[in-house]
C-alpha positions as CSV (number, residue, x, y, z in Angstrom):
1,X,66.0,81.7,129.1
2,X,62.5,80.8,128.7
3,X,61.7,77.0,127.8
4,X,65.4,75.9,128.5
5,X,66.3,73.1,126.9
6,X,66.9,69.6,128.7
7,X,68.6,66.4,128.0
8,X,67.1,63.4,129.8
9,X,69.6,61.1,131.7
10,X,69.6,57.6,131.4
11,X,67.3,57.2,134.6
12,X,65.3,59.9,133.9
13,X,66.2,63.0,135.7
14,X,65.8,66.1,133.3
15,X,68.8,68.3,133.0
16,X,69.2,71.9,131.6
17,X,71.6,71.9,128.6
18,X,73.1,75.0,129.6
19,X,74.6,76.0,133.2
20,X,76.4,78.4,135.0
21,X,79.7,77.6,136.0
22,X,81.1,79.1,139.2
23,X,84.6,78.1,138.6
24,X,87.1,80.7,139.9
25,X,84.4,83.1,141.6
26,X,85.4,83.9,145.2
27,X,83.2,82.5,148.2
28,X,82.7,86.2,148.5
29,X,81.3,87.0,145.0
30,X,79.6,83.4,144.6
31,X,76.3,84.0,146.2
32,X,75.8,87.0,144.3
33,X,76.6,85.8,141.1
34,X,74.7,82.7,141.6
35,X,71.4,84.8,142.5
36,X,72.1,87.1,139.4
37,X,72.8,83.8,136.8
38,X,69.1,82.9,139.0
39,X,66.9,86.1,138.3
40,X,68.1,86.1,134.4
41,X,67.1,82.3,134.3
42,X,69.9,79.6,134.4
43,X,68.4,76.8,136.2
44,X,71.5,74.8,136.2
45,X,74.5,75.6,138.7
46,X,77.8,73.8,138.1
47,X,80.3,74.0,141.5
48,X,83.0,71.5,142.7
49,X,84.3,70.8,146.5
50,X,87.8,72.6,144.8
51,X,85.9,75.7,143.9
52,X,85.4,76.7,147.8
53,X,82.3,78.4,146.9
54,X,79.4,75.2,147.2
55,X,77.8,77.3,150.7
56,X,77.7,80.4,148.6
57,X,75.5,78.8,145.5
58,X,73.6,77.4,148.3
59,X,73.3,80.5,150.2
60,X,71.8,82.1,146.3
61,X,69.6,78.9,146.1
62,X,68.2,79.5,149.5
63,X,67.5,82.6,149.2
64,X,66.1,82.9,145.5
65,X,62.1,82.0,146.0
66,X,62.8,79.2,143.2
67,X,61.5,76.1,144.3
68,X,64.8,73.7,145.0
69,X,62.8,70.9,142.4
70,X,63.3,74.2,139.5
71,X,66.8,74.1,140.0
72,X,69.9,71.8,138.8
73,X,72.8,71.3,141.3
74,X,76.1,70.0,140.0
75,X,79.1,69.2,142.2
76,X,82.2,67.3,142.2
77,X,84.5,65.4,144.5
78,X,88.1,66.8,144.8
79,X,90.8,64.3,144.6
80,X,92.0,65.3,148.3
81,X,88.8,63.7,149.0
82,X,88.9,59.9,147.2
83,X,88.5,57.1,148.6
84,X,85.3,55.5,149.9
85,X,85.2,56.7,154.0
86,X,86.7,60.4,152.5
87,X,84.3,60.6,149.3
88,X,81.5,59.6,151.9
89,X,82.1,62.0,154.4
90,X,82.7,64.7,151.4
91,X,79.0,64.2,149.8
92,X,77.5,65.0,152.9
93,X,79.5,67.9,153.6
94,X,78.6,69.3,150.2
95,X,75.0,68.4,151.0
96,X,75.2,70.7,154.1
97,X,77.2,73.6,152.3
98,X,74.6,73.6,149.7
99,X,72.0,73.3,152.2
100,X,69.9,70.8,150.5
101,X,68.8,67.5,150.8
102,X,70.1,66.1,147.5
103,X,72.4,67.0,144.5
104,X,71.1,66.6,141.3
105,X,74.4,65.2,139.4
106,X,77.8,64.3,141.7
107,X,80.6,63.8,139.3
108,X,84.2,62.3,140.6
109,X,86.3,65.3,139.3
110,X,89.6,63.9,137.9
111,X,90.6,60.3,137.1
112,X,93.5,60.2,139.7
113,X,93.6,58.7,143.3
114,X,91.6,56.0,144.4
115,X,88.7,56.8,142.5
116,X,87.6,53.3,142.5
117,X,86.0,53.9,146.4
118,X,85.4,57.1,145.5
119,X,82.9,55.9,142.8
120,X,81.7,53.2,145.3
121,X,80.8,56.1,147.8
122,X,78.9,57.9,144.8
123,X,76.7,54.9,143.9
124,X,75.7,54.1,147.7
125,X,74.7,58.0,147.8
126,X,73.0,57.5,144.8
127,X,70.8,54.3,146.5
128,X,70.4,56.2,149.1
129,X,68.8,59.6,147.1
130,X,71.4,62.3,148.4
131,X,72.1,62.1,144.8
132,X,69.9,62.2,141.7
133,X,72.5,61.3,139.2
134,X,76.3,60.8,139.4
135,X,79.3,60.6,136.9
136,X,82.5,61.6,136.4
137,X,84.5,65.1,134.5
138,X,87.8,65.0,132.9
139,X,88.1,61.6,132.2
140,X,89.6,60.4,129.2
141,X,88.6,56.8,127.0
142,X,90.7,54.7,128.8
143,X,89.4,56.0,132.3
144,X,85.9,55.7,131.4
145,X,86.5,51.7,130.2
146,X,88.6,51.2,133.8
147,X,85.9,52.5,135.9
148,X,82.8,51.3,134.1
149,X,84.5,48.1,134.3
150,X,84.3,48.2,138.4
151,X,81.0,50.3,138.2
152,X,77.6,49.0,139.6
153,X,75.5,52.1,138.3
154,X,76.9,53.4,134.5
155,X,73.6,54.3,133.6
156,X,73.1,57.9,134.3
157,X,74.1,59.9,131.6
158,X,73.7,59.8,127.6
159,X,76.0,62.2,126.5
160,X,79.6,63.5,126.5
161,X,80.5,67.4,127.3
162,X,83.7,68.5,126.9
163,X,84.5,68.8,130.5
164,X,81.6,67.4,132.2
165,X,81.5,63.4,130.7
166,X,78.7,61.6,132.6
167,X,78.5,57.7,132.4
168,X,77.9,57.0,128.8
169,X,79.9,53.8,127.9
170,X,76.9,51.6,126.9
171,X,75.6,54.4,125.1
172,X,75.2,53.9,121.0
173,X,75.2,57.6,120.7
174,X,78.1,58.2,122.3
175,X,81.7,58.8,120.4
């Protein structure tokens, strides 16, 4: 995976255009499959709080040799944890289970709940550099107008994946 592609974000971070998604993999098997997805290249590692396995990609990330700036973290906030105080709290707990400083992309991972202070939670991380970009997954048209609508920060992303849709409303190129 020499030379791996990037798209750049509206606010300049650099992300990889392909990832490796640890959806499903047990805590048990996550660290190793994380380090394998490493060796062979993927600089990009999509987890969510659901997943259960954030402190074993950061275990692999520890323990790789690759500097932490080489590689692309993705979470996302469970609904169990929306709302502004909850969503807080949550960020810094996945900061801690991926033993790092900083995610490079949060993403609010369903449209349900009160997203609204969860949003507000991501955007004061955000300010605050635990987190180099943020968005949301799995949100439909409709969501997307609702919360850009009560969104400080929709400037992040440029583009639209099929289940990872980043902040792309004001986007020409988008749709």
């Amino acid at each position: 995976m020499e030379n791996m592609q990037t798209v750049k974000l509206n606010n300049g971070v650099e992300m990889p255009q392909m990832d490796y998604g640890v959806y499903q993999v047990s805590p048990a098997e996550c660290e190793r499959c994380v380090s394998d997805a490493l060796k062979v290249g993927y600089r990009m590692i999509d987890t969510a709080q659901a997943y259960h396995n954030e402190e074993g990609v950061g275990n692999a990330v520890r323990h790789s040799g690759i500097d932490r700036g080489e590689i692309f973290l993705v979470s996302k906030i469970w609904i169990s944890n929306y709302g502004y105080e909850k969503a807080k709290a949550s960020i810094d707990k996945s900061l801690r289970k991926l033993q790092t400083d900083y995610i490079d992309l949060m993403l609010l991972h369903q449209p349900f709940c009160d997203r609204y202070g969860a949003y507000r939670a991501l955007e004061e991380a955000y300010k605050e550099g635990k987190l180099r970009a943020i968005g949301v997954s799995n949100f439909y048209p409709d969501h997307f107008i609702d919360i850009a609508d009560f969104a400080a920060h929709w400037q992040n992303c440029r583009f639209i994946m099929r289940f990872m849709a980043c902040n792309c409303i004001t986007e020409s190129n988008c749709m």
